[in-house]
Structures are given as structure tokens and as C-alpha cells.
N, C-alpha and C positions, 0 to 999 in steps of 0.2 A: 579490358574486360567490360562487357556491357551489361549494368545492371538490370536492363529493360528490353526484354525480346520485340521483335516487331508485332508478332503473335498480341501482346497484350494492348487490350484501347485505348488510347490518348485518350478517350473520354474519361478513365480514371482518375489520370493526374489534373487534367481540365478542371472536373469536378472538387478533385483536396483543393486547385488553387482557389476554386470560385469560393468554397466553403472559409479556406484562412481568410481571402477579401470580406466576408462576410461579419466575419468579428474582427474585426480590424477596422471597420467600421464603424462598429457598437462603441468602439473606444471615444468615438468622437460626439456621441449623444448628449455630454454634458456641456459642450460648444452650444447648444439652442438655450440655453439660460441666457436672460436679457442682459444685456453687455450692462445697464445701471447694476442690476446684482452682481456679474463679476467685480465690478470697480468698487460697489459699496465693500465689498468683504473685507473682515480686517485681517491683519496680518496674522495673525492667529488662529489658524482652522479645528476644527474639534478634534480631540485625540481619538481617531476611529480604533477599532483594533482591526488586526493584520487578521486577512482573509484565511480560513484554514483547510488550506486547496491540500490536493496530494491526500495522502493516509492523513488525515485529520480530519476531526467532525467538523459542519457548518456549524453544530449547535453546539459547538464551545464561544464562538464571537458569542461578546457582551456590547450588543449597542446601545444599552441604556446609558452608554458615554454621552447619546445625542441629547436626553432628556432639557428641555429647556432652552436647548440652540435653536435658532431662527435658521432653518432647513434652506429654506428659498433665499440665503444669500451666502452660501457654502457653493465651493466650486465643485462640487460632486451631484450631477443629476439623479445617483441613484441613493441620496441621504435621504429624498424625500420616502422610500420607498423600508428603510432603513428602523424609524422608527415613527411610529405612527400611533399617536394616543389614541387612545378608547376612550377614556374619562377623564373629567374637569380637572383631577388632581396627577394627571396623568401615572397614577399605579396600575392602570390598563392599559398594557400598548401591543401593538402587532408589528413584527418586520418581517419585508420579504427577502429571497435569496435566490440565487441560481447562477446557474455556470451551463456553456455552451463548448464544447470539445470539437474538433476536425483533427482526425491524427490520417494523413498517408503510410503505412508500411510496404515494404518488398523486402520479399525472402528468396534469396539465391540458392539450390539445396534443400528447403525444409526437412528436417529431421535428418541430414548428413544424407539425401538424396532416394528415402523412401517414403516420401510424402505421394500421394495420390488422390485426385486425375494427379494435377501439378505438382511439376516438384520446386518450379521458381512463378513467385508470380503477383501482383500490385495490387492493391486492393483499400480503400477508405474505410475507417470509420468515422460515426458519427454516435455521438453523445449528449446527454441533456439532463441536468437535473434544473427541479425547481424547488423551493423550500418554504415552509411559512412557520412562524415562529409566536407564539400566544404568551402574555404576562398577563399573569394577575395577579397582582402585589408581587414581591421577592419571593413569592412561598410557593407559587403552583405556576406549574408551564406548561403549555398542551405544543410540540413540534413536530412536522412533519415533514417530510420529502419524498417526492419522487423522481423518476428516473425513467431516460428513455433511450435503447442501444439498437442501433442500426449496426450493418456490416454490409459495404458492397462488393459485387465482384470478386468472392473469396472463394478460391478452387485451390487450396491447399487440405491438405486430408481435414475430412471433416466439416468443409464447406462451413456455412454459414451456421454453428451450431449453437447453443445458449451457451457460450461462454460468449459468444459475439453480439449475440441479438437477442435482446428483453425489451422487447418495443413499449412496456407499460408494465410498468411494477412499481413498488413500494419497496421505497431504501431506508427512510425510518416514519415511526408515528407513535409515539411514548409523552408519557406525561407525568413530569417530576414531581414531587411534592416536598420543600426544604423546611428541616426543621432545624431554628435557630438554638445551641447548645451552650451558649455563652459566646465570650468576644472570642476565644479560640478554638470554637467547637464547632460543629454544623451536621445535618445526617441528612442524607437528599436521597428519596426512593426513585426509582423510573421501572415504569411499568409498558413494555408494551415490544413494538421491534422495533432494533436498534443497530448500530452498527458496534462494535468492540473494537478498542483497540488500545494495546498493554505494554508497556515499557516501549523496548527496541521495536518490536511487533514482528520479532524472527518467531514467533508464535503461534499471535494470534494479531491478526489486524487486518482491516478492511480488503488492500490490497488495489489499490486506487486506479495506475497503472492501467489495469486491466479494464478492461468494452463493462463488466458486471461488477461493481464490486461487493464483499460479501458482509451481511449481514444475518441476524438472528432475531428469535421472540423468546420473550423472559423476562426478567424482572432483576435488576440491581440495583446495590446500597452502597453509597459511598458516603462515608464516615469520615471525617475532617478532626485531625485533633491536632490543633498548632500546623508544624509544616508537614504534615503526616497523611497518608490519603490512604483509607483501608477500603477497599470493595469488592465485597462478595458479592456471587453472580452467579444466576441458573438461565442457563437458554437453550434450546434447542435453533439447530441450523436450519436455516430455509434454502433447501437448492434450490437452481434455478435450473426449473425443467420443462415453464413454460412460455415460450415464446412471446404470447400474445395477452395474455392477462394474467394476475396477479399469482404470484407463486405464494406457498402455502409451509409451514415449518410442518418439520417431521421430528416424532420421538424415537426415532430410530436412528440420530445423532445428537444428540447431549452433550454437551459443555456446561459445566461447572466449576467451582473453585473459587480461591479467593487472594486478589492480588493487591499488594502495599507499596507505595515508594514515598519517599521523604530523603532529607539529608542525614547522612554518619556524622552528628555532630561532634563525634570524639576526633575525624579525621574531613581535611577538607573533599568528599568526595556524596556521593550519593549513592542510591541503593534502591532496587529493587528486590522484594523477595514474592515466591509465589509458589500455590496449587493448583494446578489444573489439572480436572477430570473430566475423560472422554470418554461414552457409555456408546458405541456404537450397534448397533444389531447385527451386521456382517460385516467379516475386514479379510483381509488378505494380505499375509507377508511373508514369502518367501517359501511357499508350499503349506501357511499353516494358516487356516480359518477359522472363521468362528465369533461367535460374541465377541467384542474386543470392550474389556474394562482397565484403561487406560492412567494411571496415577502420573502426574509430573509435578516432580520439587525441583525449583530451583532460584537463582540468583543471580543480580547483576550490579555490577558498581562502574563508574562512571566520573570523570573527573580532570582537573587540570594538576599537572606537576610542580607546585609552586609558580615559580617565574621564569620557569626553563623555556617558557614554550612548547613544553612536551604536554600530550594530553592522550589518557588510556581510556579501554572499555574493556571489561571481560563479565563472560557470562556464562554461565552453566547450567547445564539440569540432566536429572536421573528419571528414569522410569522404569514401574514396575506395575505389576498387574496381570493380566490373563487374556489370553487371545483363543478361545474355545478351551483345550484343558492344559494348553501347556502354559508357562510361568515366560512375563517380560522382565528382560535386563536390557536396559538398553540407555544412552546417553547421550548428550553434545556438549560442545564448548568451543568459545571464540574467547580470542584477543585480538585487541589493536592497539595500537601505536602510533602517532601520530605527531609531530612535527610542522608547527607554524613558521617558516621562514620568515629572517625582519625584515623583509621587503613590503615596505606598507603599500607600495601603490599598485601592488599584483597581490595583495593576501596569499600566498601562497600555502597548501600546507600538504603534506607528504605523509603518507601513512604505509605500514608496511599491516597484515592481518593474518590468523592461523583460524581456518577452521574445523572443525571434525563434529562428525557424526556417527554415531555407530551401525554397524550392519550384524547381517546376522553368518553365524558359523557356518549351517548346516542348511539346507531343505526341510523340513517336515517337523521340523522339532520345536524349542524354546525361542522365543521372539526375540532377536538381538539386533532388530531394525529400529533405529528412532523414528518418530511419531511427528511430523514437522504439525499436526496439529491444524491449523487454520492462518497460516502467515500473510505476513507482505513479503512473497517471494520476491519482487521483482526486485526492491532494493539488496538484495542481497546476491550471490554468489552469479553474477550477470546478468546483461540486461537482455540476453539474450533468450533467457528463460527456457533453458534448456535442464539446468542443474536443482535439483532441490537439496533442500539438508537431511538426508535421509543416504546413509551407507556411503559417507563421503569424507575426501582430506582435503582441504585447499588453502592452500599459502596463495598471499594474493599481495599485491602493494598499487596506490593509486599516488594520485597527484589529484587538485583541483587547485585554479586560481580566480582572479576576475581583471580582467588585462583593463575592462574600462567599466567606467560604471555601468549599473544592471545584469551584465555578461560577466554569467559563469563558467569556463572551460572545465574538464575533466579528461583523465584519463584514467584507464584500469587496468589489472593484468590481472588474469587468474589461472593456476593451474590445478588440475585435479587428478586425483586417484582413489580407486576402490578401498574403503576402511577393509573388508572382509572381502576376499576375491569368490568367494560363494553367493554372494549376496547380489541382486541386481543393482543400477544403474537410473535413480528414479527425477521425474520430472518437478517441474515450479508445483505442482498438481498432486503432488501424490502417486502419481500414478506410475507404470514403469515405463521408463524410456526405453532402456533394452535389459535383457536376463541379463543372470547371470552366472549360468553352471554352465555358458559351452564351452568358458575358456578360464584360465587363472588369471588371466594380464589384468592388470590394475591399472594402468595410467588410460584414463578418456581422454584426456584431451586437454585446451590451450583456449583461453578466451581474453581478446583486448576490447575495449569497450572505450568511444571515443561520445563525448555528450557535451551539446552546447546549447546553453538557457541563457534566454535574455528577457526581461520584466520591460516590454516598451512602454504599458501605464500601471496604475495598482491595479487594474483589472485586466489588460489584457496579458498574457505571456506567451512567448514562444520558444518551443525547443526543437531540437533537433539532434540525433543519434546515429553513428554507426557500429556494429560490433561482428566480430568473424569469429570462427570457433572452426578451428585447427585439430584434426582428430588424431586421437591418440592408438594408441595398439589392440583397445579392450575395443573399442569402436569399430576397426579394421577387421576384428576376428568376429565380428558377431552382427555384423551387414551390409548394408550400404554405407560407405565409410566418406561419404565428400564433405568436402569445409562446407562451411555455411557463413554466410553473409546475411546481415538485417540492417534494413538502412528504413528510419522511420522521422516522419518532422509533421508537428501539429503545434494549433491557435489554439489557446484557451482563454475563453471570456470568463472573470465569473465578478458577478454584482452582489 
């Protein structure tokens, strides 16, 4: 089976390879430091902290670690850029940030073979962010970043749309202010856009993965009392609607609520609890429209099993509220399970998982769809990004190991079925993948997910993915029913 028709330009792939060589090269810029500063450095390099690549902020790094170190004779070219005083006493500093992305994709099938023009087809992105980061004193922080999404050569439905291409926007620009409450206390406001992102983030989280990721404007308080983190939050979403300069939030989606984690010190385990509210202007689920006022309660704990090697997660949440005039019921809930094998020199670990999510009865009536909210779909129920957590069952079990240092393997299985056979069949998006009143069949379908990451320096990484998705009976009855194949591999720099 050939994943590359002749039909499509070698200048695609030409182009991902030119762009991986391209940071792949970046990784070598701290080789021009004068060979007497590599030799003078002592065996002790400064404790930097770990980059917060992926669904993580840039602006949780604390590099006030550098304070006081002698920058120009560190083996890292980009420390100089890192921390940079302002003043004599150095309580004014600036560091900068960025990361540079090339991911190649090809989809065999799109959409199970009703994708248009194309329905297989190769195509690059390109990504960019830059960061800068303002101190003054421990009390006040001005941060900012932005962001830049290309997409080339993309003729699968939809073409080149803003979820692909935001050539010049603003990812955040908020400005803390920390107010010291004792040795175990702390209250820090942030005022401005931001990105969010809460527990697991099967919620609400940036969503990294993806050419855009999502952010908001608003204003939050996080509250510090011991190991204890409480923050309340009001934002409204900023979609991304315009391609070429700055997109703008709208009050016609609202996010609010208020979210806590800390340790159960009564049990060795951890906890999140939380509200979220979603005030939308218009929604749509399942024939039934209208304002949507959205309530979600729920909770999550997290942990190891003594010294078995066993380690759990489970999570839940209810909703309730009004979608124009009729009343929301609606729920989710995961577990997992998970299993360290004592094989030290493969870490292995083995997990088996249940998911669900509720769907709705009927058409036209009471809402009994969950609400996936604002997620990081991608980590979650494939990488294929077909399935969302909305009207769904799925038992799933993986594996990951690391056969040699840096290189992480994985594998995945997931299988799905319709929670409500009335109810549609919805995407990473929200949005619907296929109805679902033409037929009763419940099972969609089969997804394996193969993923291999390897960390060649602290800044550059590379991965690479394959995943298929196998269709099921609910699939077959309601349209183009072909497997689907996504075979995707990208460079990431980030300084």
C-alpha cells in the first residue's frame, strides 16, 4: 500500500525535510561559544528548569535559577538570553523564549473517504512562537507571546482553514501581580489573555498538538494556601477567525468557574475538584438550540498503589443547565490503570482505560450530550483525532517503554461505541462527525496508535506517529465507510 500517490509534489516532503535540517541545526548554535568558556565551565551547570513544551505554559519556567551565574561560561548559548538583568540589584530581569515546529502529515481516507477536493493527501506545517518574560521584584510580571501557523499544500476538506493558519496572533499578554500571605500563603492575580489549562485538561487546555492553540481573555486568581492551589477564573474565548491579524475574544463564549488541586493528605493520592461554567450565545445538540448555560461539577484523584507498581487515575463530572428551554443531564467518567513493569532498562508500563460519556435520548428535547468544553483532545481518545468525548464508550489499553535513552515507544488500542444510539457521533472539535438518527448501530469503530519521541538535545525533539482507524458498523450505515490512515513526523526547537 502506497502512502504517497504520484499525483502529490515531492516538493512537499523536500520542503518537511529542508525545514527538520533546519532546526536541527539550531541545536548546534551553542558549539560557537569560545572553546576557553566550554573548558573553563565547572562541573556544575545551573539547575535550569525543564522546558514546558506540549499543553504546558512557557510562563510557568522560573529562570530566576540563573540569578547570579556567570551566563558566558555555561554550555547553553541560549542562557544568555535566559535571564537578563535590568537593574544593579538584579530584581529587574527579562528572558526570552520561543520554539520553532515543522510537523509533515498524510491522510489516507480523510474522514473514512468523504473528505474533498482530496480524499488522501501530504501536506506541511509550520509553526512559531516567541515569548518575553518582564520581572519586577517577585511581585509583578508583564508576559507575553506570540505565535505564527502556516499550512502548505492542504486540499483535504477545508483546505487551508484557521485551524491551520493564524500567520500573526497573540497566544498570551497578561500581567501578574503576587501578593505575599505568609510563609505558606500567596495570592497572584493575572489580568489579560491567557492560555488555561486545568488538571488532566480532558476539559479544558490549550491543546498544543494542534497548528492554533487555544487561548482566552479574563482575569485569574490563584490562591496558594500550603500544598493547596485554588483559582477562580472568568474568560471569555477568542476564536480564531482571522487569518492574518490579531483575533479578538468574544462574549458570546464565557468560561468561568473555579478550580482546586492539592494532596488527600488523609490517603497517599491527589485530588482535583472543580466548576465550570459555559454561557454560550448559540449551541446545538442534537435538534435542540438555543442559549446554552452550561454547570460542570466534578473531580479527580490520581496516584500510586503503595509499592505494587500499580498507579490509577479516575475522573468524573455532571452537568446540568439549559440549552434554550429545555433542562441539561448529562455526564463523563474515565479510569485507568496502569502497571510499571520491573524492567529497569525498558521502563515499561502497561495500562488498560474505560471511557464514557453521555449522549442524548431523543432529538428535539432535554440535553443528554456532554459538553467536552475547551480540551486537549488530542491526548486523549486517539491521535487520530477523529473521536471526541461527547456520546461515547471506549475501553482502550496502551503500552509505552524507552528501549534506549531519550526514545520513548508507545502503543495504543482503542475501541468505540455510541453511549445513546440516537445521538450523533462527534469530533476532537465539537463538532459532528456523523448523525446520528439514520441507523441504531453503535459500534464506530477500532483505532491503533503507534508514536515514537526521541529528545536528541534539551531543546531540540523529534517525533513521529502512525495511526489507522478501522470502521465499524455505525460508520458503514451512514457513509463513506474507508479505514483511515495518518502518518505524521516533526522537529521541534524550543529555547
Amino acid at each position: 500500500m502506497a502512502f504517497f500517490s504520484p499525483a502529490q509534489p515531492v516538493r512537499r516532503l523536500c520542503l518537511a525535510v529542508v525545514g527538520a535540517v533546519a532546526l536541527q541545526s539550531l541545536s548546534l548554535v551553542h558549539g560557537v561559544l569560545p572553546a576557553s568558556a566550554q573548558v573553563s565551565q565547572a562541573s556544575s551547570e545551573p539547575n535550569r528548569p525543564a522546558y514546558q513544551i506540549g499543553s504546558a505554559g512557557r510562563f510557568n519556567e522560573d529562570w530566576s535559577v540563573l540569578r547570579g551565574v556567570d551566563l558566558g561560561a555555561t554550555d547553553d548559548f541560549w542562557d544568555r538570553l535566559k535571564f537578563i538583568p535590568l537593574a544593579p540589584d538584579q530584581s529587574v530581569w527579562l528572558s526570552f523564549g520561543g520554539q520553532a515546529r515543522e510537523r509533515g502529515e498524510y491522510f489516507r481516507q480523510f474522514l473514512f473517504g468523504s473528505s474533498q477536493p482530496e480524499q488522501s493527501d501530504a501536506y506541511l506545517l509550520s509553526r512559531f512562537r516567541l515569548s518575553t518574560d518582564l520581572h519586577v521584584t517577585p511581585y509583578f510580571r508583564v508576559f507575553a507571546e506570540g505565535k505564527s501557523a502556516f499550512a502548505l499544500d492542504r486540499d483535504l476538506v477545508g483546505g487551508r482553514t484557521t485551524a491551520f493558519v493564524d500567520e500573526f496572533d497573540l497566544l498570551n499578554a497578561f500581567a501578574d501581580i503576587m501578593i505575599p500571605l505568609g510563609e505558606q500563603a500567596s495570592a497572584t492575580s493575572r489580568g489579560g489573555r491567557q492560555e488555561l489549562m486545568f488538571g488532566s485538561q480532558r476539559l479544558v487546555g490549550p491543546g498544543d498538538f494542534t497548528q492554533v492553540p487555544r487561548t482566552f481573555d479574563g482575569s485569574t486568581a490563584s490562591l496558594r494556601i500550603a500544598d493547596w492551589t485554588i483559582t477562580p477564573f472568568w474568560t471569555e474565548a477568542v476564536p480564531i477567525v482571522h487569518k492574518y491579524r490579531f483575533n479578538e475574544s468574544t462574549s458570546d463564549q464565557k468560561l468561568f468557574g473555579i478550580f482546586s488541586t492539592g494532596p488527600l493528605h488523609l490517603l497517599p493520592v491527589n485530588l482535583d475538584l472543580y466548576w465550570l461554567d459555559a454561557d454560550n450565545a448559540t449551541a446545538a445538540f442534537n435538534g435542540t438550540t438555543g442559549r446554552e448555560r452550561r454547570h460542570t461539577l466534578g473531580g479527580r484523584t490520581w496516584g500510586k498503589i503503595g509499592s505494587t507498581g500499580l498507579d490509577f487515575e479516575v475522573e468524573g463530572a455532571a452537568q446540568f443547565g439549559t440549552v434554550g428551554g429545555k433542562d441539561i443531564a448529562a455526564s463523563m467518567a474515565t479510569a485507568n490503570l496502569g502497571y510499571a513493569l520491573p524492567v529497569a532498562r525498558l521502563s515499561p508500563r502497561i495500562y488498560l482505560e474505560f471511557d464514557y460519556a453521555s449522549g442524548d435520548k431523543r432529538p428535539g428535547g432535554g440535553v443528554g450530550t456532554f459538553n467536552q468544553l475547551y480540551p486537549n483532545g488530542h491526548s486523549y481518545l486517539g491521535y487520530i483525532d477523529y473521536i471526541g468525548r461527547q456520546n461515547i464508550i471506549s475501553p482502550s489499553a496502551g503500552l509505552t517503554m524507552t528501549p534506549i535513552h531519550n526514545l520513548t515507544l508507545s502503543l495504543q488500542q482503542y475501541f468505540f461505541w455510541r453511549a445513546s444510539d440516537r445521538d450523533a457521533v462527534y469530533n476532537k472539535a465539537g463538532g459532528v462527525l456523523r448523525p446520528g438518527i439514520v441507523t441504531t448501530a453503535r459500534y464506530v469503530g477500532a483505532e491503533v496508535d503507534l508514536l515514537a519521541t526521541y529528545n536528541f538535545t534539551r531543546h531540540l525533539l523529534g517525533y513521529a506517529g502512525y495511526s489507522h482507524f478501522s470502521t465499524g458498523e455505525f460508520i458503514r450505515k451512514t457513509g463513506p465507510d474507508k479505514n483511515s490512515d495518518f502518518l505524521y513526523a516533526a522537529m521541534q526547537y524550543t529555547f
